[in-house]
N, CA and C atoms of all chains as a GROMACS GRO file, in nm:
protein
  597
    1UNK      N    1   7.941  10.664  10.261
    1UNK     CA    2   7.819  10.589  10.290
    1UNK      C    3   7.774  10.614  10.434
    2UNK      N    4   7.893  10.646  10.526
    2UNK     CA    5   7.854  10.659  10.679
    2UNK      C    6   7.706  10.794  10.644
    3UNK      N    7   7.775  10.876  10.581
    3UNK     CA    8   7.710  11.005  10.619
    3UNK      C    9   7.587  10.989  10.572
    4UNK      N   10   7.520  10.918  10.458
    4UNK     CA   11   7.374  10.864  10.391
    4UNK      C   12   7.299  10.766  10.538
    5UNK      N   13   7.393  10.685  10.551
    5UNK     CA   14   7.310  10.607  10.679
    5UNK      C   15   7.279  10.713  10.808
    6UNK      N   16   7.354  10.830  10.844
    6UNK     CA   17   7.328  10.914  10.941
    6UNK      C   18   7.215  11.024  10.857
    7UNK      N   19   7.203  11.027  10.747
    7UNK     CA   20   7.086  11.112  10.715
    7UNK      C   21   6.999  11.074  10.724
    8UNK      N   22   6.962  10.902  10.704
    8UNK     CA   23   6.808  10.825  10.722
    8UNK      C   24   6.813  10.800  10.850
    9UNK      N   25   6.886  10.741  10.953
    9UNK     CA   26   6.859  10.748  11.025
    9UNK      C   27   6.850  10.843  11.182
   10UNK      N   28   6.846  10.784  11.314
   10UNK     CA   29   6.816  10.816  11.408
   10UNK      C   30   6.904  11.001  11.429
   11UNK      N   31   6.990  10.973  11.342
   11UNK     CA   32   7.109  11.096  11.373
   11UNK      C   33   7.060  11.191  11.339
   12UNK      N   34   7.008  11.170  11.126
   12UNK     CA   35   6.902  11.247  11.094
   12UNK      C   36   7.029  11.380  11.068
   13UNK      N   37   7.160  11.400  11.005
   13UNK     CA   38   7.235  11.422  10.976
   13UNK      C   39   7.198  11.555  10.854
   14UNK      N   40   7.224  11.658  10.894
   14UNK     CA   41   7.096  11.764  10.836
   14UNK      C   42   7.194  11.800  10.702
   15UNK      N   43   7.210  11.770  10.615
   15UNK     CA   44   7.322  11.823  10.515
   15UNK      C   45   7.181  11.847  10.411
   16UNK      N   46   7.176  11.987  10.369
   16UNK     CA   47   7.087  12.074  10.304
   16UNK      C   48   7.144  12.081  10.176
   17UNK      N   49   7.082  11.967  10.056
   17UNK     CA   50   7.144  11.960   9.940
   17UNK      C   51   7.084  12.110   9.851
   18UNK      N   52   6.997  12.226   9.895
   18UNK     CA   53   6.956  12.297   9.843
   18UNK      C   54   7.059  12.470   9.886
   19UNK      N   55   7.143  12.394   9.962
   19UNK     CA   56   7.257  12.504   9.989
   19UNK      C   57   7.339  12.534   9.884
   20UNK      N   58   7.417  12.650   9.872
   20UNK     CA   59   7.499  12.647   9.740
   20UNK      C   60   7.616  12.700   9.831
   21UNK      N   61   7.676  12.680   9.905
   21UNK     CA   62   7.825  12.657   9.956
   21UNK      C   63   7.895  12.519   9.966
   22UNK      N   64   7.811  12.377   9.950
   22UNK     CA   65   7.902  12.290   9.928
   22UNK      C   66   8.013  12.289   9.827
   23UNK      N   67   8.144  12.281   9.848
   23UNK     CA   68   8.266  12.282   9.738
   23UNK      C   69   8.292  12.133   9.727
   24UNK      N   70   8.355  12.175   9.584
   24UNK     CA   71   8.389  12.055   9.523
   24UNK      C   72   8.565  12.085   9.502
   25UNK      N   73   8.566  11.938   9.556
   25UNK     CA   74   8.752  11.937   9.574
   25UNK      C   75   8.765  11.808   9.524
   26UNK      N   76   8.925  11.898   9.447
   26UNK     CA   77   8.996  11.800   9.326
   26UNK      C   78   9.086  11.700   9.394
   27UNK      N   79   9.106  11.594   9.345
   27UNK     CA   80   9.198  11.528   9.409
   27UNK      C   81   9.281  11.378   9.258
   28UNK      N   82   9.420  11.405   9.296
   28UNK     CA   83   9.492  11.317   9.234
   28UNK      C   84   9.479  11.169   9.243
   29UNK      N   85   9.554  11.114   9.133
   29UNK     CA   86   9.508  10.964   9.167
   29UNK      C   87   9.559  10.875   9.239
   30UNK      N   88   9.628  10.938   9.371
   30UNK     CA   89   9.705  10.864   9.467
   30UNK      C   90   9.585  10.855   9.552
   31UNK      N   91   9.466  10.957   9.560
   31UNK     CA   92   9.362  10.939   9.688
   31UNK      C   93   9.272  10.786   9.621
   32UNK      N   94   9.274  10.760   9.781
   32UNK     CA   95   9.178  10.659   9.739
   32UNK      C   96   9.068  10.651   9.819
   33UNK      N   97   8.934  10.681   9.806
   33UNK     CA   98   8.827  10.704   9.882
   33UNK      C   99   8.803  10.590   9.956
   34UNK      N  100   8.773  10.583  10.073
   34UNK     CA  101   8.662  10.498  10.143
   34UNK      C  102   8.549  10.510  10.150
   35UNK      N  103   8.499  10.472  10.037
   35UNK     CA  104   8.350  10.516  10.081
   35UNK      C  105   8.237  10.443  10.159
   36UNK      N  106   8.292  10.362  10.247
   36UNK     CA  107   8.252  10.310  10.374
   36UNK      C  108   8.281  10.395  10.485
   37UNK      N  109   8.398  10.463  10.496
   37UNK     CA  110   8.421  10.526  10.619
   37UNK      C  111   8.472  10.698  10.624
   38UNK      N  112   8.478  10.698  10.517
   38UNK     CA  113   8.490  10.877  10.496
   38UNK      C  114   8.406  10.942  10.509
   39UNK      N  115   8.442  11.005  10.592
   39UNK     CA  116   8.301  11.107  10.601
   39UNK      C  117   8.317  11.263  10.580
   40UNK      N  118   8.469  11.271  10.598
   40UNK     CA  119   8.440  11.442  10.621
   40UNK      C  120   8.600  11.506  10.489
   41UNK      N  121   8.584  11.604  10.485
   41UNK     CA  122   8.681  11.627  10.338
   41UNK      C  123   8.800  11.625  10.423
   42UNK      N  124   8.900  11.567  10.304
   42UNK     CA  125   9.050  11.535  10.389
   42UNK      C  126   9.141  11.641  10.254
   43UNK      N  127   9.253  11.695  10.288
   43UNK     CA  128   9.299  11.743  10.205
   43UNK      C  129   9.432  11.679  10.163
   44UNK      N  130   9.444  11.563  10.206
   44UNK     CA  131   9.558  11.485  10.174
   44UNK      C  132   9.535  11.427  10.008
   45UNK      N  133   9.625  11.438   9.930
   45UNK     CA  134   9.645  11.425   9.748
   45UNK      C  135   9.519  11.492   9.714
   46UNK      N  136   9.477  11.644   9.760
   46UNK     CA  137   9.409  11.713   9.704
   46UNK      C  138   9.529  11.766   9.589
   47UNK      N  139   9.437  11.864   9.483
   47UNK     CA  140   9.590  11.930   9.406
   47UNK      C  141   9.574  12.018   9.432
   48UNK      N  142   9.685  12.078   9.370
   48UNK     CA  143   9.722  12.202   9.450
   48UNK      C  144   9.795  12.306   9.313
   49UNK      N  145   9.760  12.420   9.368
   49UNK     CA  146   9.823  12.510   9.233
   49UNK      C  147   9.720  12.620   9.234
   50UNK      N  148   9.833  12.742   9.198
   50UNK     CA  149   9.842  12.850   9.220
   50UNK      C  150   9.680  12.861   9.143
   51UNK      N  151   9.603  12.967   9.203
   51UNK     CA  152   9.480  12.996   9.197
   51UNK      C  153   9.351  12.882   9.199
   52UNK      N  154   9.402  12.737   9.293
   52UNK     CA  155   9.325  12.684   9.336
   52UNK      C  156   9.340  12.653   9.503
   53UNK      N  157   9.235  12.712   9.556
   53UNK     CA  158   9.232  12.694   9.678
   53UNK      C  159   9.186  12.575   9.752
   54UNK      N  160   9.245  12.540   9.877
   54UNK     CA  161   9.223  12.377   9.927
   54UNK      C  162   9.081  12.416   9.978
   55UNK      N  163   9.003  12.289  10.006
   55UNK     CA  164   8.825  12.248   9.971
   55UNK      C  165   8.786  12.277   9.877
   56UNK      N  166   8.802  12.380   9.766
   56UNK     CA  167   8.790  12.356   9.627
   56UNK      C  168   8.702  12.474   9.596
   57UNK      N  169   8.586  12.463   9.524
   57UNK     CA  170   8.501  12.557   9.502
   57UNK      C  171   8.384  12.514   9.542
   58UNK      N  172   8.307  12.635   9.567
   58UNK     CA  173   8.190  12.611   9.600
   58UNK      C  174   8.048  12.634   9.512
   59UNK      N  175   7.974  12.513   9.518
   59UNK     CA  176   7.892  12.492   9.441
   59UNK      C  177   7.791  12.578   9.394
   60UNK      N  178   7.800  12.671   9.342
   60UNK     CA  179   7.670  12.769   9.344
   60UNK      C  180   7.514  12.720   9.258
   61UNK      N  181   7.433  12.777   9.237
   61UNK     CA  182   7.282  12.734   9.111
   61UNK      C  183   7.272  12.543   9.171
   62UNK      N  184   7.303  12.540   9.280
   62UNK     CA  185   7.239  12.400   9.322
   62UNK      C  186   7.090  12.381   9.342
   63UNK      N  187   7.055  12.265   9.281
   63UNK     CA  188   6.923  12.242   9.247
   63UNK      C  189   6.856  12.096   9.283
   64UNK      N  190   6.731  12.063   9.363
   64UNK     CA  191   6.761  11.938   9.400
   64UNK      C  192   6.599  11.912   9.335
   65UNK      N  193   6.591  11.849   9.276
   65UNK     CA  194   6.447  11.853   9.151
   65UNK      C  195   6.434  11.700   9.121
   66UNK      N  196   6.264  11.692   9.077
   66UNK     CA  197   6.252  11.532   9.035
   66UNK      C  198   6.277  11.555   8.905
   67UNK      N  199   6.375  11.468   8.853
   67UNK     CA  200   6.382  11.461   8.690
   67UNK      C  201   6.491  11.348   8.644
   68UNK      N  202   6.429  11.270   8.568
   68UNK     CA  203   6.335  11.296   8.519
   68UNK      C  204   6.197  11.228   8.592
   69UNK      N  205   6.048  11.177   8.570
   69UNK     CA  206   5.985  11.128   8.688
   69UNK      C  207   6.018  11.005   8.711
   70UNK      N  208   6.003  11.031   8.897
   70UNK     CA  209   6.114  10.908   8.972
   70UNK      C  210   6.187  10.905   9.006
   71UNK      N  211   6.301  11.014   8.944
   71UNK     CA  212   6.408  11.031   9.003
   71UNK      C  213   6.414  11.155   9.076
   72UNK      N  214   6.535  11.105   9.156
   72UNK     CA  215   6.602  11.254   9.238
   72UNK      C  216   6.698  11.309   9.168
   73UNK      N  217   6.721  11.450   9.150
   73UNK     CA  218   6.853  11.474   9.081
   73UNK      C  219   6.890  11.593   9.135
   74UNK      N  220   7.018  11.587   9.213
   74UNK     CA  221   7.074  11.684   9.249
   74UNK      C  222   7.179  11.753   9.131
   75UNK      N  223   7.185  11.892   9.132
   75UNK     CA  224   7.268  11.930   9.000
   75UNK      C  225   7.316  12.059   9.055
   76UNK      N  226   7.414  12.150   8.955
   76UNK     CA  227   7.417  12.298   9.006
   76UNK      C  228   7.470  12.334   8.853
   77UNK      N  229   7.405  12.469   8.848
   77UNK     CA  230   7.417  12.516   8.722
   77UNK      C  231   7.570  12.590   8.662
   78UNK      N  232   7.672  12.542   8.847
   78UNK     CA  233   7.766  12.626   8.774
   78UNK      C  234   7.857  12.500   8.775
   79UNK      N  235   7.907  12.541   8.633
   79UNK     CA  236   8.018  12.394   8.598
   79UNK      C  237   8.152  12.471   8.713
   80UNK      N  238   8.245  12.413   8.825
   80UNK     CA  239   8.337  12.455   8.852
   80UNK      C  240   8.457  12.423   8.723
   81UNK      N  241   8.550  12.567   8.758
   81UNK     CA  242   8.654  12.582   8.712
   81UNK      C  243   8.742  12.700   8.746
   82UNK      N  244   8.845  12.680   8.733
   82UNK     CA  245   8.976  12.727   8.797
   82UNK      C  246   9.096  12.757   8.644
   83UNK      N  247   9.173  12.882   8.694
   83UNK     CA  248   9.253  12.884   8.618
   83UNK      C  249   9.353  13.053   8.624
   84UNK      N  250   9.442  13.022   8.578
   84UNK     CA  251   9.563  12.942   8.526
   84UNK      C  252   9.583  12.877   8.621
   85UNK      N  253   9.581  12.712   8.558
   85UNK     CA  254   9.612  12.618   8.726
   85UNK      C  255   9.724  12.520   8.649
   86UNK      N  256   9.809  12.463   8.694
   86UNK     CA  257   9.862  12.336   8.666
   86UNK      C  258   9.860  12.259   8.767
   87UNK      N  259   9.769  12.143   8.736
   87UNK     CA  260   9.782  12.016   8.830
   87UNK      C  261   9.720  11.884   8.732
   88UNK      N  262   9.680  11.795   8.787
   88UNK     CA  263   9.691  11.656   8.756
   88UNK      C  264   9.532  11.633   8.850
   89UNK      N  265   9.429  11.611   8.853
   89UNK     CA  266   9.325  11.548   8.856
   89UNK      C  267   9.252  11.421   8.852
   90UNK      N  268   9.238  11.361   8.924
   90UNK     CA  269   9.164  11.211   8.885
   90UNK      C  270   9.008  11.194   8.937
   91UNK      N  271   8.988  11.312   9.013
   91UNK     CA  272   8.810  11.233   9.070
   91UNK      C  273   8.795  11.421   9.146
   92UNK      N  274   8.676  11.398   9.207
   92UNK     CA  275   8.638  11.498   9.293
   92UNK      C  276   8.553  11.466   9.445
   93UNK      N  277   8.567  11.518   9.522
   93UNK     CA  278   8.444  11.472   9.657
   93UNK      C  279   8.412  11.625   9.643
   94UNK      N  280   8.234  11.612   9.696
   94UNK     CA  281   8.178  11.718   9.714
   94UNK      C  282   8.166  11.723   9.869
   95UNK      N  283   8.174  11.822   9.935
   95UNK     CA  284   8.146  11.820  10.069
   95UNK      C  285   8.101  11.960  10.147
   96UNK      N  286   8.000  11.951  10.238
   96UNK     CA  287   7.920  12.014  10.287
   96UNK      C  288   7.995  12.089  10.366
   97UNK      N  289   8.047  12.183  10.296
   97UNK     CA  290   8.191  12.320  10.393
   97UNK      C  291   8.083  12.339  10.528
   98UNK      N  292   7.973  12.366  10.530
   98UNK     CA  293   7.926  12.462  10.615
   98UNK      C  294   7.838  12.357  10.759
   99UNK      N  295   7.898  12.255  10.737
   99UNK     CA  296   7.847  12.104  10.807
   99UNK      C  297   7.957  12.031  10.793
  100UNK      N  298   8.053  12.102  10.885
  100UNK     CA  299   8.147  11.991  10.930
  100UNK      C  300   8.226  11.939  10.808
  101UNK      N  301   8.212  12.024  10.674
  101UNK     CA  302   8.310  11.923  10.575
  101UNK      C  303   8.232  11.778  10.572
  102UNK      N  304   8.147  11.769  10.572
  102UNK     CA  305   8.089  11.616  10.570
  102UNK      C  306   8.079  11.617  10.402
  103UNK      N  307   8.137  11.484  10.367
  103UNK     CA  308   8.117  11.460  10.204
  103UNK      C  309   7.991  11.382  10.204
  104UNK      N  310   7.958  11.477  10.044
  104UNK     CA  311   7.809  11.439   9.983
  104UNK      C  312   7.844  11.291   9.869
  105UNK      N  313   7.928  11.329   9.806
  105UNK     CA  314   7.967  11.233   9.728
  105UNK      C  315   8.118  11.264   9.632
  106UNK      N  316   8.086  11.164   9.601
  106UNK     CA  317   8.236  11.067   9.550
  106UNK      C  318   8.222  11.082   9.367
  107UNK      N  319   8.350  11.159   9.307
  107UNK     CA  320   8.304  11.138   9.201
  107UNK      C  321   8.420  11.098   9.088
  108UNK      N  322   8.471  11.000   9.032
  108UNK     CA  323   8.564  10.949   8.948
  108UNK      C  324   8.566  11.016   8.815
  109UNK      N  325   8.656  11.078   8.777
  109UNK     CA  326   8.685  11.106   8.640
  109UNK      C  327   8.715  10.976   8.526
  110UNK      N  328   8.718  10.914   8.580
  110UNK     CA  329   8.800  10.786   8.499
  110UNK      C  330   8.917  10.798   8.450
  111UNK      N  331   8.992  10.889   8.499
  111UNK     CA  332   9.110  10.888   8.417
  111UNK      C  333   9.195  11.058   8.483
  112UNK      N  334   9.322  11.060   8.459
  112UNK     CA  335   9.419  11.186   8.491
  112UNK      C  336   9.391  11.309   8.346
  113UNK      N  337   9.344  11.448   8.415
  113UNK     CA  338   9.336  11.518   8.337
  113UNK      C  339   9.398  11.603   8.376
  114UNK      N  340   9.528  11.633   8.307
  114UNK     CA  341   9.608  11.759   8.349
  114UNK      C  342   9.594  11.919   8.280
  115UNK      N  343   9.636  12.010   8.334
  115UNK     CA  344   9.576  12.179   8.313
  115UNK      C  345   9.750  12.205   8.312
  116UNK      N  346   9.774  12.274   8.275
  116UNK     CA  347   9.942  12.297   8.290
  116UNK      C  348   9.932  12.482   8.215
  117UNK      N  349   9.916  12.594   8.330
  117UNK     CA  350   9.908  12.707   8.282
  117UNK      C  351   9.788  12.709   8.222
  118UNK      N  352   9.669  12.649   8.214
  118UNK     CA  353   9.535  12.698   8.145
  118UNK      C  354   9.426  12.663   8.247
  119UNK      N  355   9.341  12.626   8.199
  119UNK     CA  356   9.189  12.653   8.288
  119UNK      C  357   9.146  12.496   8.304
  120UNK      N  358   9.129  12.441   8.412
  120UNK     CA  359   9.036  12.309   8.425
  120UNK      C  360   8.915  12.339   8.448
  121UNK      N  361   8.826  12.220   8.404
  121UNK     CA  362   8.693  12.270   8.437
  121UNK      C  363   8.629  12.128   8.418
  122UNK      N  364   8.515  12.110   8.485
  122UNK     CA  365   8.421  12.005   8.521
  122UNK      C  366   8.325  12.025   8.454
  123UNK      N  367   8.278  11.943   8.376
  123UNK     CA  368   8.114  12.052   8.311
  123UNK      C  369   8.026  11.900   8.317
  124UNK      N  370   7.939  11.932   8.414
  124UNK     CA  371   7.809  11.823   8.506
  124UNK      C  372   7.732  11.768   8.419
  125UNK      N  373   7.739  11.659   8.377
  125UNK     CA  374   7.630  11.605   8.308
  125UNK      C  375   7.502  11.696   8.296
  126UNK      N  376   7.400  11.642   8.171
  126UNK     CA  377   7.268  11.726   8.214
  126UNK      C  378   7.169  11.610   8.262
  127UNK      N  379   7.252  11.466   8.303
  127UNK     CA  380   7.194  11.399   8.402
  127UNK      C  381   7.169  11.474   8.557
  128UNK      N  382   7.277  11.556   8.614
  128UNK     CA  383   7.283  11.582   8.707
  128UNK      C  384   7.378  11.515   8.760
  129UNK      N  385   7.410  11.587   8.902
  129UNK     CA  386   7.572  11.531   8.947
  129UNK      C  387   7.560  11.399   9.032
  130UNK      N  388   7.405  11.368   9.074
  130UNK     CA  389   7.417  11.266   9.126
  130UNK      C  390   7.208  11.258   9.142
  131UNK      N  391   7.223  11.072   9.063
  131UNK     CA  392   7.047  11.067   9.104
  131UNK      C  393   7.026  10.943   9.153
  132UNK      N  394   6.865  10.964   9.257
  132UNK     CA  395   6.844  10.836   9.283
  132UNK      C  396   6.686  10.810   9.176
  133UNK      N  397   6.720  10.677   9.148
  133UNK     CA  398   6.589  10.659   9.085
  133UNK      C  399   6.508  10.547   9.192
  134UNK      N  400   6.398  10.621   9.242
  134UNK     CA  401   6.263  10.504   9.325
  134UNK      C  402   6.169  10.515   9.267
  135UNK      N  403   6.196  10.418   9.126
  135UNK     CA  404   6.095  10.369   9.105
  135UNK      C  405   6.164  10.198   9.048
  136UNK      N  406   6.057  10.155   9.096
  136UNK     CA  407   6.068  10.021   9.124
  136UNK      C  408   6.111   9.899   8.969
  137UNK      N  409  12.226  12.187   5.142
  137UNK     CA  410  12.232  12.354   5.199
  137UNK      C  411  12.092  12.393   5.232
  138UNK      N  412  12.019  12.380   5.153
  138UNK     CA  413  11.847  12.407   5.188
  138UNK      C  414  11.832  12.264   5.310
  139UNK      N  415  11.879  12.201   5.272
  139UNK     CA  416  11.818  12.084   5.383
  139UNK      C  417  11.853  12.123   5.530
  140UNK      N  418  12.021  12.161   5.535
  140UNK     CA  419  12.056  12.224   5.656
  140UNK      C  420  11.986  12.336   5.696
  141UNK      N  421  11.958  12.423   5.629
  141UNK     CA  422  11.885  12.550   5.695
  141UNK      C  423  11.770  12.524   5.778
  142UNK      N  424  11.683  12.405   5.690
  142UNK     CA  425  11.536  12.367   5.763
  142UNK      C  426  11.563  12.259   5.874
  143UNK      N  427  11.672  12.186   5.886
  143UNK     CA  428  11.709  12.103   6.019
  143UNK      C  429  11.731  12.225   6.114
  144UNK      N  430  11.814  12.312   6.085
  144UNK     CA  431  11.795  12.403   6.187
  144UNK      C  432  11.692  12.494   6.257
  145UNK      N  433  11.558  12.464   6.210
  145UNK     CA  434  11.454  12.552   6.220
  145UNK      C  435  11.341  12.383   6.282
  146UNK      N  436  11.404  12.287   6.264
  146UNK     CA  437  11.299  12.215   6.300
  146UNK      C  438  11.212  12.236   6.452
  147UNK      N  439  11.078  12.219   6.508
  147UNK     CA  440  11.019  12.243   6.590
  147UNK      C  441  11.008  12.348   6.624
  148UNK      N  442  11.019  12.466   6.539
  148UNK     CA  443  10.988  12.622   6.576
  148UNK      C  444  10.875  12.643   6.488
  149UNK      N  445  10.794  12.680   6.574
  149UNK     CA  446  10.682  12.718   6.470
  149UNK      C  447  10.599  12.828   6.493
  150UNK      N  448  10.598  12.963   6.384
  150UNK     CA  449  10.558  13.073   6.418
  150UNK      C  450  10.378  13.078   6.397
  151UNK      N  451  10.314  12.985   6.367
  151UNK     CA  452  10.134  13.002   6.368
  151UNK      C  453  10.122  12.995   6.522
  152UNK      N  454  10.022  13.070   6.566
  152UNK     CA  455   9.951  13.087   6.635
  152UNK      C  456   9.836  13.072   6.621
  153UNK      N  457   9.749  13.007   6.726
  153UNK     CA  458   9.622  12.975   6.725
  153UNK      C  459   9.609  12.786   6.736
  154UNK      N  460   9.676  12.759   6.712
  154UNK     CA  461   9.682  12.557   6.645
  154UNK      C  462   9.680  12.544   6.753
  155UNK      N  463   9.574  12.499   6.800
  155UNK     CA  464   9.528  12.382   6.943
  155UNK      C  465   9.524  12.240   6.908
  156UNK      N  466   9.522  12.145   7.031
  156UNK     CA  467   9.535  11.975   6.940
  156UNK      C  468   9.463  11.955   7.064
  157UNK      N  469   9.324  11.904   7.017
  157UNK     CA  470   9.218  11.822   7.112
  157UNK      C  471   9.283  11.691   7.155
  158UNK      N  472   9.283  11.689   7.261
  158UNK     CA  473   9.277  11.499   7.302
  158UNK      C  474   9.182  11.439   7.393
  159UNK      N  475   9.156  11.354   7.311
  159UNK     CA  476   9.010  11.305   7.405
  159UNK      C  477   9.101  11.249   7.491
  160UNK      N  478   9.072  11.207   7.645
  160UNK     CA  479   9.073  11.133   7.716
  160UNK      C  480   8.924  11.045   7.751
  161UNK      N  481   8.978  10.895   7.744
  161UNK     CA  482   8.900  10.770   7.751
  161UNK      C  483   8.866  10.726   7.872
  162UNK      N  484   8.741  10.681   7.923
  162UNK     CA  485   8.735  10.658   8.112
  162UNK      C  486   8.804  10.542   8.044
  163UNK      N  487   8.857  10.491   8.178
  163UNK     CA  488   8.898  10.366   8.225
  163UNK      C  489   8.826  10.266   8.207
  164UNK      N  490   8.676  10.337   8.260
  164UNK     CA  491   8.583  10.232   8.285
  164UNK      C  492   8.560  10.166   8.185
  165UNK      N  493   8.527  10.229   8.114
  165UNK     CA  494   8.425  10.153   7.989
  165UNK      C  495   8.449  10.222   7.851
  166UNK      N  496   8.584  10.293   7.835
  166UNK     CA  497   8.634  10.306   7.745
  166UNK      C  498   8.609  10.414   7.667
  167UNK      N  499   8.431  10.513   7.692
  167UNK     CA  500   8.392  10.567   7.664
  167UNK      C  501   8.459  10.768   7.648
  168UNK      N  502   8.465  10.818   7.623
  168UNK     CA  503   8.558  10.943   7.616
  168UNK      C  504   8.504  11.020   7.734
  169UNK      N  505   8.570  11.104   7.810
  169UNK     CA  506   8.532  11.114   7.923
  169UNK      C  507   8.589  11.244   7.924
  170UNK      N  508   8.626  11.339   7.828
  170UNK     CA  509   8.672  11.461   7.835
  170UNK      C  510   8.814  11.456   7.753
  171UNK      N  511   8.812  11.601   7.784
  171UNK     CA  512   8.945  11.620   7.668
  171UNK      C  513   9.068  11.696   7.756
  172UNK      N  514   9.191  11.705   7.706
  172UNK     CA  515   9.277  11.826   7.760
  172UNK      C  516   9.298  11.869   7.611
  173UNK      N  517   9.320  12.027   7.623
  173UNK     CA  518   9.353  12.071   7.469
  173UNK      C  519   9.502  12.138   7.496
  174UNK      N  520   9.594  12.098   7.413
  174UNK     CA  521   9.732  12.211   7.403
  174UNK      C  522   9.693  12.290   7.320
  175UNK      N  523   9.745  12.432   7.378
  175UNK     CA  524   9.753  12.540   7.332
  175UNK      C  525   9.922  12.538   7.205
  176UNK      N  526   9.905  12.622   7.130
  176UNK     CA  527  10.029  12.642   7.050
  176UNK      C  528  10.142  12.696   7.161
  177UNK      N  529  10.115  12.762   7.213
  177UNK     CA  530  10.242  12.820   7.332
  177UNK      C  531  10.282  12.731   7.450
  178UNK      N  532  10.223  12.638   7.454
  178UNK     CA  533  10.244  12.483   7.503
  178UNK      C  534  10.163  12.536   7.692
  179UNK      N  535  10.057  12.591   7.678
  179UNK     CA  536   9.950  12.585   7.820
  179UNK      C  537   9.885  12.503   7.742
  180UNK      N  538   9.821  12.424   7.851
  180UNK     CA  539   9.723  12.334   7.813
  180UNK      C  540   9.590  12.328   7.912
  181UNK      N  541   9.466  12.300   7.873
  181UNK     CA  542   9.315  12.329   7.939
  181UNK      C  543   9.278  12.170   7.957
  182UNK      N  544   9.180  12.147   8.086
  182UNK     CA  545   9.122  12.003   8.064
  182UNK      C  546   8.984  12.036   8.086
  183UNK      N  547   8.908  11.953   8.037
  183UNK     CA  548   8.797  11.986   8.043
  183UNK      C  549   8.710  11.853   8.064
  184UNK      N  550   8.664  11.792   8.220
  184UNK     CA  551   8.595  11.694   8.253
  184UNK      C  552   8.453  11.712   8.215
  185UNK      N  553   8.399  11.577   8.184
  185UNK     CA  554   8.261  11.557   8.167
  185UNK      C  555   8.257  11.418   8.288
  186UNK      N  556   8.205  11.428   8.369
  186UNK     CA  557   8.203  11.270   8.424
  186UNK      C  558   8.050  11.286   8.420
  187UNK      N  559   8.050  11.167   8.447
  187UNK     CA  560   7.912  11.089   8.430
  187UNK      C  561   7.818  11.076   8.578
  188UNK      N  562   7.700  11.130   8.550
  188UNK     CA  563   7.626  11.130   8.689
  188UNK      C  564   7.603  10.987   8.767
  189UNK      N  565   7.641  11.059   8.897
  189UNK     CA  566   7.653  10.864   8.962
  189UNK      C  567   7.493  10.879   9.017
  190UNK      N  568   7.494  10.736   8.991
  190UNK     CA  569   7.324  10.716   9.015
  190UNK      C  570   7.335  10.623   9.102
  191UNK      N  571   7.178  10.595   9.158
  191UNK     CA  572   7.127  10.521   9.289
  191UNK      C  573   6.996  10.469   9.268
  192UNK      N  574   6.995  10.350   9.281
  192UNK     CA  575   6.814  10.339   9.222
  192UNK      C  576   6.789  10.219   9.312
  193UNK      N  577   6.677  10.277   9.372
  193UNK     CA  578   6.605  10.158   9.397
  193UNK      C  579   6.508  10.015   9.297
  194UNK      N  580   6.588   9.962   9.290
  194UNK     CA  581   6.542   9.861   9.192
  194UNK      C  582   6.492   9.680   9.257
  195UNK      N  583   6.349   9.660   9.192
  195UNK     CA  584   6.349   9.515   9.254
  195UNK      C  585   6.396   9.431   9.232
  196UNK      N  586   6.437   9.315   9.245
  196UNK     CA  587   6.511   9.207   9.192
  196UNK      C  588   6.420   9.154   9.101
  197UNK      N  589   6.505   9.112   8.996
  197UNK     CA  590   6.445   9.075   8.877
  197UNK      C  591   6.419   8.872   8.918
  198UNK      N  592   6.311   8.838   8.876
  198UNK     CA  593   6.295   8.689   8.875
  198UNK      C  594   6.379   8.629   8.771
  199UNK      N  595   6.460   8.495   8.856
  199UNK     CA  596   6.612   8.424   8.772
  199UNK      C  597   6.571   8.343   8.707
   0.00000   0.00000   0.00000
C-alpha cells in the first residue's frame, strides 16, 4: 500500500505498469505480506528449485487497458511458468525488477500448490491480474 | 496361490499415461482455485488460476 500512496502522491513514484520486465515471485505459505509496509521484493520463503530463479519471472505481453468500461485492468498475456520444478507455492508478489524491486501487488492462491518434477504455472484470469473499477 | 502371486505385484502398475486431476479449493470461499495433476511416474504439475484482485471506487450505499 506504501508504494500506491507514493504513486498518487507528492513522490509520484514512477512504476510503468506498461513495462514487461516486472517478475512475478513465488512464495510459500510461511510468507506473510505486509501490505501496509512492504514495499520492495524480499526473497525470504520465496521457493526455490532447480530451474526457478529468485525474483521469479518476468512479466512479458503486459497490458494496461480499460475493460471492461470503468475499469482499469492491468493483465499480461504470458501466463508464467517454470519447470521441471519441485516446490510448494501459496501466493505471488509482482514487483517492479527495474525500480528498485518495488512491489506492484500481492497475490493469494488460496491454498498450497505443489509441482514435484513437473511444470507450475499461473494462468491470469481473463479478468486481468489486477482492476480498479471508478465508477461510482 | 493365484492370490499370492497378485499380493506380490500389488502397486506396480505397467499403464502409462493415467494422470489423476485434483482440484484444489481456495480457502476463501471454497471455490476451486486450480488443480495439481499426478503423472503415472509419480511427477506431478500445478496449475494456478487465482482470481483478479480488484479495487473499486464505490459510494456508500444509503443504510
Amino acid at each position: 500500500m506504501a508504494n500506491w500512496i507514493d504513486i498518487l502522491d507528492a513522490t509520484q513514484l514512477a512504476i510503468n505498469l506498461a513495462l514487461t520486465t516486472h517478475k512475478c515471485a513465488l512464495y510459500n505459505d510461511s510468507k506473510t505480506p505486509n501490505y501496509s509496509t512492504d514495499t520492495v521484493y524480499s526473497g525470504t520463503n520465496e521457493v526455490s528449485s532447480a530451474n526457478y530463479s529468485a525474483e521469479g519471472l518476468a512479466l512479458t505481453g503486459t497490458s494496461l487497458t480499460e475493460s471492461p468500461t470503468g475499469t482499469i485492468m492491468w493483465d499480461s498475456t504470458l501466463n508464467p511458468s517454470w519447470t521441471p520444478v519441485t516446490f510448494t507455492a501459496h501466493g505471488a508478489i509482482i514487483h517492479a525488477t527495474a525500480l528498485n524491486k518495488d512491489c506492484i501487488v500481492g497475490i493469494t492462491f488460496g491454498g498450497d500448490y505443489t509441482a514435484t518434477a513437473g511444470t507450475f504455472t499461473v494462468t491470469w484470469p481473463v479478468t486481468g491480474i489486477f482492476t480498479l473499477d471508478v465508477t461510482p | 496361490m493365484t492370490n499370492k502371486w497378485r499380493e506380490k505385484n500389488v502397486g506396480v502398475s505397467l499403464r502409462r499415461g493415467k494422470t489423476n486431476k485434483k482440484p484444489v479449493l481456495d480457502d476463501r470461499d471454497g471455490t476451486v482455485g486450480g488443480y495439481e495433476i499426478e503423472h503415472w511416474d509419480d511427477h506431478q504439475d500445478a496449475v494456478v488460476m487465482p482470481k483478479s484482485v480488484r479495487a473499486s471506487f464505490k459510494v456508500d450505499q444509503p443504510s
